[in-house]
FIFITI-266940 format. One line per field, with one value per residue: residue number from 1; residue in one letter; x, y, z of N, C-alpha, C, O in turn. Coordinates in steps of 0.05 Angstrom, whole numbers, plus 5000, padded with zeros to 4 digits. Example, Ala and Ser with C-alpha at 12.3 -4.5 7.8 and 13.67 -1.06 7.14 Angstrom:
BEGIN
n (1,2)
res (A,S)
npx (5264,5257)
npy (4886,4955)
npz (5156,5142)
capx (5246,5273)
capy (4910,4979)
capz (5156,5143)
cpx (5264,5258)
cpy (4934,5001)
cpz (5156,5157)
opx (5285,5268)
opy (4934,5023)
opz (5169,5161)
***
This chain:
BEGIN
n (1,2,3,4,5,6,7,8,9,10,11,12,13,14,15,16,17,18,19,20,21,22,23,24,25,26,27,28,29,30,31,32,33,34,35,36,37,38,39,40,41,42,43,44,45,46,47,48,49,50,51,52,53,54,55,56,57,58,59,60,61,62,63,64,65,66,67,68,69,70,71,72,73,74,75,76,77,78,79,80,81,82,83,84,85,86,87,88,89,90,91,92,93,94,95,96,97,98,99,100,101,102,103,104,105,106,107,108,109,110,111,112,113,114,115,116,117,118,119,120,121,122,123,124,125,126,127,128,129,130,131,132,133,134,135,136,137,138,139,140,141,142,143,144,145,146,147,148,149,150,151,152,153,154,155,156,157,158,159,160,161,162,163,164,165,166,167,168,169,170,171,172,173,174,175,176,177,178,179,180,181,182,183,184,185,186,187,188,189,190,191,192,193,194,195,196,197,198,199,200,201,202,203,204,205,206,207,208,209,210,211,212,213,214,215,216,217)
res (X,X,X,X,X,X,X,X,X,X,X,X,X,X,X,X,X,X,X,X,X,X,X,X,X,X,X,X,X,X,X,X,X,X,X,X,X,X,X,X,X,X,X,X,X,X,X,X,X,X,X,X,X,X,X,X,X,X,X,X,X,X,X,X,X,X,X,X,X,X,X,X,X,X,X,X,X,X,X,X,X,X,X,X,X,X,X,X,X,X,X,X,X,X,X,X,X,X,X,X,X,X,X,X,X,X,X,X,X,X,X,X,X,X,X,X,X,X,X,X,X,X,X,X,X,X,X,X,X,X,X,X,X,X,X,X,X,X,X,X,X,X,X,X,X,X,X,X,X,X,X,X,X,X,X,X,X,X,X,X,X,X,X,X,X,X,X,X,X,X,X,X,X,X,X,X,X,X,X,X,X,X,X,X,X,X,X,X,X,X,X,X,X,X,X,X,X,X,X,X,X,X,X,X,X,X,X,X,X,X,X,X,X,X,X,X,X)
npx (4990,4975,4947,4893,4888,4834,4824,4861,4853,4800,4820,4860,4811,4788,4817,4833,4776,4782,4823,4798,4755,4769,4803,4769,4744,4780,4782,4736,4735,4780,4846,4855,4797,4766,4738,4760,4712,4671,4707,4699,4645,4638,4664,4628,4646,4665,4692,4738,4748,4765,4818,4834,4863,4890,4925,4927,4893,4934,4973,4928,4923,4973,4979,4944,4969,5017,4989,4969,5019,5041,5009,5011,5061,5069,5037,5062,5105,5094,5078,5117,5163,5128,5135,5184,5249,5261,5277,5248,5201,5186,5187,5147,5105,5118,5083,5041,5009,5012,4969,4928,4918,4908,4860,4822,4818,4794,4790,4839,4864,4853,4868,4924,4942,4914,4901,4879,4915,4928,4947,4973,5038,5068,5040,5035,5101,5104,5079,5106,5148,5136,5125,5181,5211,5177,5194,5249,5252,5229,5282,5320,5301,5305,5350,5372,5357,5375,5437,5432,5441,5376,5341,5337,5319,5322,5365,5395,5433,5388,5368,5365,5341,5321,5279,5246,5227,5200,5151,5136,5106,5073,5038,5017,5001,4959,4930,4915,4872,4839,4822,4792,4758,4761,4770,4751,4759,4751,4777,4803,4824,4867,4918,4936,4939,4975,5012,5033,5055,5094,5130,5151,5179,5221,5246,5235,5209,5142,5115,5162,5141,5121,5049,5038,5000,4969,4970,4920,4901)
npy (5112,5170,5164,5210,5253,5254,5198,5162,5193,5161,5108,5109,5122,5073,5035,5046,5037,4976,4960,4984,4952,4898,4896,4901,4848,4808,4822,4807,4749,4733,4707,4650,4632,4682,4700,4720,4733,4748,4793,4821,4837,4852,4908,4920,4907,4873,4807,4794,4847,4861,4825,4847,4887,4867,4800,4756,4727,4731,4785,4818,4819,4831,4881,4908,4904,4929,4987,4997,5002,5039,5084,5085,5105,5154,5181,5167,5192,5241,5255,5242,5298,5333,5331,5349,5350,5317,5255,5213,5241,5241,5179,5159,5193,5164,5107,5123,5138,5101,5069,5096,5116,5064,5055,5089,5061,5003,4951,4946,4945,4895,4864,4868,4866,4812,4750,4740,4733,4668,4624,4650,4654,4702,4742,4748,4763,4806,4844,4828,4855,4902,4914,4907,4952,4992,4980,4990,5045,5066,5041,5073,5117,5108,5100,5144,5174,5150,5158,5204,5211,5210,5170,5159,5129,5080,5009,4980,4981,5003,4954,4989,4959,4912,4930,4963,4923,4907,4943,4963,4892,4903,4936,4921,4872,4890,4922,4882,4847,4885,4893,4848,4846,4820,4856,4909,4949,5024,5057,5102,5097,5069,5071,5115,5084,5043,5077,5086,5049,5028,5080,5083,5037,5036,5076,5126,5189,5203,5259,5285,5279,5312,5306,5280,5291,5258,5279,5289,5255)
npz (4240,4281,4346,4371,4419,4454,4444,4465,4518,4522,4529,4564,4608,4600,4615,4670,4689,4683,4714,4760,4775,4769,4811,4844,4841,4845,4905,4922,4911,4917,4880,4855,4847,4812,4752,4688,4659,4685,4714,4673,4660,4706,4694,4654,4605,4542,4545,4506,4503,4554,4547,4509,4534,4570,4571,4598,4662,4704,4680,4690,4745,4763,4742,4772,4825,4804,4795,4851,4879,4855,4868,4921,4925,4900,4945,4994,4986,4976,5023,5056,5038,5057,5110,5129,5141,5187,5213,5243,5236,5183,5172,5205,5178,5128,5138,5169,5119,5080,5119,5108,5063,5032,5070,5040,4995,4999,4964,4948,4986,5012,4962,4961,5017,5044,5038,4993,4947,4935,4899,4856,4854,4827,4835,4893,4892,4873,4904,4955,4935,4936,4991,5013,4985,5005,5068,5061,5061,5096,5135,5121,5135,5193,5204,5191,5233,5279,5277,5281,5336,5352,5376,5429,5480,5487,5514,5481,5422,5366,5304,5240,5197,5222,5247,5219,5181,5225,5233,5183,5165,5218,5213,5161,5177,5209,5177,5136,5177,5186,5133,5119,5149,5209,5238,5281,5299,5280,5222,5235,5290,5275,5261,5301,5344,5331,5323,5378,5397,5364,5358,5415,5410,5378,5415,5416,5441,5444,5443,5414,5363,5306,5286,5211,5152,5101,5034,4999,4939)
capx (4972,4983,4925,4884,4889,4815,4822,4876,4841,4790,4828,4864,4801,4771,4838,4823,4756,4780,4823,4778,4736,4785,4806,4744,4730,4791,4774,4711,4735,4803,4854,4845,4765,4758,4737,4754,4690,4660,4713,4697,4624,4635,4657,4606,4656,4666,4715,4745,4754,4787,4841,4857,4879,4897,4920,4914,4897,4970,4977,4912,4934,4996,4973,4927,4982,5028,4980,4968,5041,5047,4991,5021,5097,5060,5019,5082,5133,5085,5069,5140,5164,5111,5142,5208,5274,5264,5272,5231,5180,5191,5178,5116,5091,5102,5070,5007,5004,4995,4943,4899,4914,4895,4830,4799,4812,4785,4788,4862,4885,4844,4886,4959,4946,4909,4901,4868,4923,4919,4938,4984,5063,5075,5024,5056,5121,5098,5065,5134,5172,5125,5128,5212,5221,5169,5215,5284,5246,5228,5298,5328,5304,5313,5385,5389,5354,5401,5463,5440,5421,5351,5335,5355,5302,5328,5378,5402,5429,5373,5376,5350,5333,5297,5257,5226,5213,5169,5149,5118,5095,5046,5017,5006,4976,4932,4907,4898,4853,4823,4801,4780,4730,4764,4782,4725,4769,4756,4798,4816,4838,4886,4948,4944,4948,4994,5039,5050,5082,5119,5158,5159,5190,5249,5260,5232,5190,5124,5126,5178,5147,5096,5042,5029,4974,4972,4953,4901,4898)
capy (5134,5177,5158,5235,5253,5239,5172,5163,5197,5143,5081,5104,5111,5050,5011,5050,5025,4951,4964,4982,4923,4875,4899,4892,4823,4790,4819,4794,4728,4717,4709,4633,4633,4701,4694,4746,4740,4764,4816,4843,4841,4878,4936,4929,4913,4844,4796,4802,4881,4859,4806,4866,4904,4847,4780,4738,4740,4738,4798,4829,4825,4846,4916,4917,4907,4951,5008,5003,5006,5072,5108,5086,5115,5184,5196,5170,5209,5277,5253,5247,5313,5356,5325,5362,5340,5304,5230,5197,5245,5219,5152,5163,5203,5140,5088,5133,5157,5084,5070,5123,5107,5041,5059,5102,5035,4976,4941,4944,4938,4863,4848,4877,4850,4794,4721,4735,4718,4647,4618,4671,4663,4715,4770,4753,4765,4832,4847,4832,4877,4935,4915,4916,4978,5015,4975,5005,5064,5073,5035,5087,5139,5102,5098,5168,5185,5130,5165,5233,5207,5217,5142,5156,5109,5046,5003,4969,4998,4992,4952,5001,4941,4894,4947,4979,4899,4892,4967,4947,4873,4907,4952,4905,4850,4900,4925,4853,4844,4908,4890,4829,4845,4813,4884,4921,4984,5047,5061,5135,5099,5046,5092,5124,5054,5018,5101,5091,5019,5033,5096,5060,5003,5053,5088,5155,5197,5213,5288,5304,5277,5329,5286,5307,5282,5247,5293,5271,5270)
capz (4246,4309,4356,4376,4449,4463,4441,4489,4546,4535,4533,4590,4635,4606,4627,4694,4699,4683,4737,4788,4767,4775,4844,4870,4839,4867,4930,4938,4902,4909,4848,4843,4837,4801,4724,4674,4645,4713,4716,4643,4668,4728,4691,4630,4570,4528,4551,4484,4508,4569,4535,4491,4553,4598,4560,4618,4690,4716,4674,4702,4764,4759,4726,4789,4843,4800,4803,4876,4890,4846,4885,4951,4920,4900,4964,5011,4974,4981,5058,5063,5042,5074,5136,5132,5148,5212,5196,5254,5226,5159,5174,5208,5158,5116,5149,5156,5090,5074,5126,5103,5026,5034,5074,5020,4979,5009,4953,4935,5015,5007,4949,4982,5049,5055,5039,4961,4921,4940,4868,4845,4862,4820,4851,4918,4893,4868,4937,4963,4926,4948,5015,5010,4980,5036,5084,5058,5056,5134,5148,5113,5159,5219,5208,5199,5268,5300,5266,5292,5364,5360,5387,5459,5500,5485,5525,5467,5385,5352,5288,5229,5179,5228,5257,5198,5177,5241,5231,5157,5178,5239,5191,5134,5177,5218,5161,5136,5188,5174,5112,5118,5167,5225,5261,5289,5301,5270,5213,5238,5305,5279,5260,5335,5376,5320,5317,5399,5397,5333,5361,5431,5403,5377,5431,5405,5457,5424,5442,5394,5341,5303,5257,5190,5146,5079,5016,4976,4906)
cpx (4974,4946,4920,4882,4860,4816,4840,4866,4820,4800,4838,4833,4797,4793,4831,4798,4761,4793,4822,4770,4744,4789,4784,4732,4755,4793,4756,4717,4752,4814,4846,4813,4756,4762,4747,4729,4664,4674,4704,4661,4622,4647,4653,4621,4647,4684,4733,4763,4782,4816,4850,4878,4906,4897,4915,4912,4917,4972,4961,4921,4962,4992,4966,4943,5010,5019,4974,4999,5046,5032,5003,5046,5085,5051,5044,5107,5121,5082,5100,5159,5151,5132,5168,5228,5273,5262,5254,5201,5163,5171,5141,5100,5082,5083,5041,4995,4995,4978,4923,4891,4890,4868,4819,4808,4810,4799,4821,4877,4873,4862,4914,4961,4932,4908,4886,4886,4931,4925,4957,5016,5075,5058,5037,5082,5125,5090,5095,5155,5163,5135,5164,5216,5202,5186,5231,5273,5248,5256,5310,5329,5306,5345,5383,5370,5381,5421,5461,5421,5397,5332,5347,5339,5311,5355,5398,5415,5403,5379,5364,5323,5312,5273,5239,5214,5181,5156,5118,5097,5071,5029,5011,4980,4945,4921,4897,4873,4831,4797,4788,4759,4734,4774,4762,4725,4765,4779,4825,4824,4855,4913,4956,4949,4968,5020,5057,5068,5103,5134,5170,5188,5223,5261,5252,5205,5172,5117,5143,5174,5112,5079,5032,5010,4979,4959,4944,4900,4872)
cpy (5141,5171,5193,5226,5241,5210,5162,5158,5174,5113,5086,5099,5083,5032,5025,5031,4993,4944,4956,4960,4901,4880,4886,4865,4812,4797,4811,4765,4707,4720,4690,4628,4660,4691,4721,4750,4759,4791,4834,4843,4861,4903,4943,4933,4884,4836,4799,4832,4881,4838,4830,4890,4891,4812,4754,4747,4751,4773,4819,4834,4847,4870,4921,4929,4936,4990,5020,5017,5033,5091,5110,5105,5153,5188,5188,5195,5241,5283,5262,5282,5337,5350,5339,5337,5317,5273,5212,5214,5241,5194,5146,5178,5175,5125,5107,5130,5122,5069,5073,5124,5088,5037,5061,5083,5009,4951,4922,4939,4905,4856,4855,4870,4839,4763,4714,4733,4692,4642,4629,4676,4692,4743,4772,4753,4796,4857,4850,4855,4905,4940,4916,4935,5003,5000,4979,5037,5074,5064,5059,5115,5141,5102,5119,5181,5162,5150,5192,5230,5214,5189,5143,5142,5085,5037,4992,4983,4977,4986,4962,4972,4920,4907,4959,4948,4894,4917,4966,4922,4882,4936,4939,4875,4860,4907,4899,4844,4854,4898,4869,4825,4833,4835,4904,4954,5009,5055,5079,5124,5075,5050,5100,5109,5051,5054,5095,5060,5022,5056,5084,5045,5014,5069,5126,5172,5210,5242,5297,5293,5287,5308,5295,5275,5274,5274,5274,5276,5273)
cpz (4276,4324,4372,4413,4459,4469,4457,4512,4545,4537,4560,4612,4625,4616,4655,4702,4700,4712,4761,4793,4778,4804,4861,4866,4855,4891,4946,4930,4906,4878,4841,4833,4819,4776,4710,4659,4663,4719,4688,4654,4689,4719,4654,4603,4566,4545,4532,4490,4535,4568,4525,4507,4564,4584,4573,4653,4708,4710,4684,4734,4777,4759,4758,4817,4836,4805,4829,4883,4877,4870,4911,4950,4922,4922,4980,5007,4977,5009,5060,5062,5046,5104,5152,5131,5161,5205,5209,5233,5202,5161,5186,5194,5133,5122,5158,5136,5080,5083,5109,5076,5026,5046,5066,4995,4985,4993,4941,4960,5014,4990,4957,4994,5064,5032,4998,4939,4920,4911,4855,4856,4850,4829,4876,4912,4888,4895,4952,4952,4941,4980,5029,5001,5002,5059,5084,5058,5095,5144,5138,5138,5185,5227,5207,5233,5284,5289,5280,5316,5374,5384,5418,5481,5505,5500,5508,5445,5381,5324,5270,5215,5193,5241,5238,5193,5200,5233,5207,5164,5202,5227,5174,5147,5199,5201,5139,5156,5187,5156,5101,5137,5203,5245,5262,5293,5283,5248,5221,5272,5299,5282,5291,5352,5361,5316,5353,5408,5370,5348,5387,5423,5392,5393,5432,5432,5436,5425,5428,5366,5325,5273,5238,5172,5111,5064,5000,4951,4898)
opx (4974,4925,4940,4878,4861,4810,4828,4866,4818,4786,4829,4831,4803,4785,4817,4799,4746,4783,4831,4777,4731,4778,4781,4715,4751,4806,4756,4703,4750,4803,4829,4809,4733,4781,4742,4725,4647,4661,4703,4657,4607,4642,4664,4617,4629,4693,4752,4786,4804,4832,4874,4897,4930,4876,4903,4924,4918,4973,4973,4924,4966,5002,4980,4937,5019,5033,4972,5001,5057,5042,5005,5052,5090,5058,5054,5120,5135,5084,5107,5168,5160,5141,5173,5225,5282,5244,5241,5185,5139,5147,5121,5077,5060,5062,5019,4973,4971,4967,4907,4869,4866,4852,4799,4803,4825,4815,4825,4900,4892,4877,4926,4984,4929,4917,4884,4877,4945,4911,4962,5021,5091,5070,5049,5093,5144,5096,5105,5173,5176,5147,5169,5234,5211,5191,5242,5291,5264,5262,5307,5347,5307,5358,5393,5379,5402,5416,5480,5398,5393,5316,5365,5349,5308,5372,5421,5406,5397,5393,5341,5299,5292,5252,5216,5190,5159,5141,5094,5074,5051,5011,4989,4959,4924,4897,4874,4854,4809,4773,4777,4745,4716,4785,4758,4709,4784,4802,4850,4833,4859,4928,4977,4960,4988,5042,5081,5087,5127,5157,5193,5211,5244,5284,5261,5184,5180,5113,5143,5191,5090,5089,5017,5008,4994,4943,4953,4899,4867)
opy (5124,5173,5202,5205,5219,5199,5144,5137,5164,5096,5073,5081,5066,5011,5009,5012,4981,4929,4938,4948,4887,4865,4870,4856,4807,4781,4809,4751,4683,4730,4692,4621,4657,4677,4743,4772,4775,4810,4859,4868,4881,4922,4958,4949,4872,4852,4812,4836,4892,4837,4836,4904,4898,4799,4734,4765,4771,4788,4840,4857,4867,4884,4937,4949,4954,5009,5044,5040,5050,5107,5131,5119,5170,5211,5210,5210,5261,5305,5285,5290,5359,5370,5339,5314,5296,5267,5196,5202,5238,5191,5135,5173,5168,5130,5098,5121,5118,5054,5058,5129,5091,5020,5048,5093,4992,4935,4900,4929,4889,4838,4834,4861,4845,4764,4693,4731,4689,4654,4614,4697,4704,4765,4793,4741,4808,4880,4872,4867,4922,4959,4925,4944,5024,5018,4976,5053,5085,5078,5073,5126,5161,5103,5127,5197,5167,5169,5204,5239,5222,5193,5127,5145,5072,5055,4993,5006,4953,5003,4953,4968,4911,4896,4965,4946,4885,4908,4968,4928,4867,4949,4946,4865,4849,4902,4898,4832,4844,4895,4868,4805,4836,4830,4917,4973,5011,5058,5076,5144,5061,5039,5092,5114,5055,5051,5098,5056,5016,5048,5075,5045,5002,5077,5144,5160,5223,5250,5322,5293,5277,5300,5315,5251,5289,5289,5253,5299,5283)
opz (4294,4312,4383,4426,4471,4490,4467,4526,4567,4548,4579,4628,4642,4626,4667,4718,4716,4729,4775,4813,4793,4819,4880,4881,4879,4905,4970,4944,4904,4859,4823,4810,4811,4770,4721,4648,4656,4728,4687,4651,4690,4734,4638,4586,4578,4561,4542,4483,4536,4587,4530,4499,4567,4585,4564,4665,4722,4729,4689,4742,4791,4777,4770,4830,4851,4812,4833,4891,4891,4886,4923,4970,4939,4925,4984,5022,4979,5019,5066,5083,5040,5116,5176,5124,5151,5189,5195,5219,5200,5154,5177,5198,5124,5110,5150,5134,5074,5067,5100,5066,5022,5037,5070,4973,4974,5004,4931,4959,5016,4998,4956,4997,5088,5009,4984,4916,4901,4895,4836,4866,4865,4827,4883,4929,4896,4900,4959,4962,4953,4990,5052,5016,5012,5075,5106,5054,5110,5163,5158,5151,5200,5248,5228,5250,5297,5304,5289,5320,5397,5402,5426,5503,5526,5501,5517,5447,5387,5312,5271,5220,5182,5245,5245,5200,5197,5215,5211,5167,5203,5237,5167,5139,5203,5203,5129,5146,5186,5158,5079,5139,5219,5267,5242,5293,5268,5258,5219,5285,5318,5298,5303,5373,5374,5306,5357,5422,5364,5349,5387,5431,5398,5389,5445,5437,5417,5402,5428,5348,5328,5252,5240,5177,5098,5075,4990,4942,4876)
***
């Protein structure tokens, strides 16, 4: 029997809302101490309800870090080509775009980049992947400004691949700090200190590079 669109539209949200739920429990909890019986409570089904989504935590998680990493792909990939051509501009378009994501979700930058999956080799391996493919992503467009002499500050070649690494790495663990409460800064000024050591650090004069702004969904 074909299942009717409604019925659809609501399993999807309610797997949305489990979700949510979950996000926000292993961020206030951690993975190792978080129950699913606490997560199926925090968003008002059975446990029963949430096995039939989510057969175990691993798997819960998983969904959770997978969905983050989509939202980050769609809102980078629209940041990205608003930005044009220009590839430094590119890149900084990325590395905003997931700032500013990650801001208007607390909940999901605690479990991406910080210390809550504790318990979970396989969530941090998931975490890793994200954080490697937005790192081939920015090296990507660092090589093409190096290739078309945009990088002209520097004394040195710069290397694309270990530069986007630190590039990534001082955005993931400032906003670890972020969201763990240990950074007192302003969300809306973290991008602007951590954008003038990041182009710095390539060689790029920050006058030629125009900033463009995440779209929201």
């Amino acid at each position: 029997m074909t299942t009717s669109p409604p019925r659809q539209a609501r399993a999807v949200e309610r797997r949305e809302l489990l979700l949510d739920s979950a996000a926000r429990v292993f961020a206030q909890r951690g993975f190792a101490e978080a129950q699913m019986d606490e997560i199926a409570a925090a968003a008002d089904t059975s446990k029963g309800g949430l096995y039939f989504h989510f057969p175990t935590k691993e798997a819960l998680v998983a969904a959770v870090i997978g969905r983050a990493g989509d939202i980050l792909r769609r809102r980078v990939n629209r940041a990205m080509t608003a930005a044009g051509d220009d590839p430094v501009t590119r890149a900084d378009a990325a590395l905003a775009t997931l700032i500013e994501t990650l801001s208007a979700h607390r909940s999901l930058a605690r479990v991406l980049v910080s210390e809550t999956l504790g318990g979970s080799a396989a969530a941090h391996q998931h975490v890793a992947e994200i954080e490697d493919e937005f790192t081939d992503l920015v090296a990507h467009e660092l090589r093409r400004a190096l290739d078309s002499g945009q990088l002209t500050l520097l004394d040195a070649p710069l290397d694309p691949e270990l530069t986007a690494r630190a590039w990534v790495g001082m955005v993931q663990s400032t906003l670890a700090a972020w969201a763990a409460g240990r950074l007192n800064t302003p969300i809306d000024r973290i991008y602007p200190e951590l954008r003038r050591l990041l182009l710095r650090s390539a060689g790029v004069p920050l006058r030629t590079v125009n900033r463009t702004h995440a779209t929201k969904e």
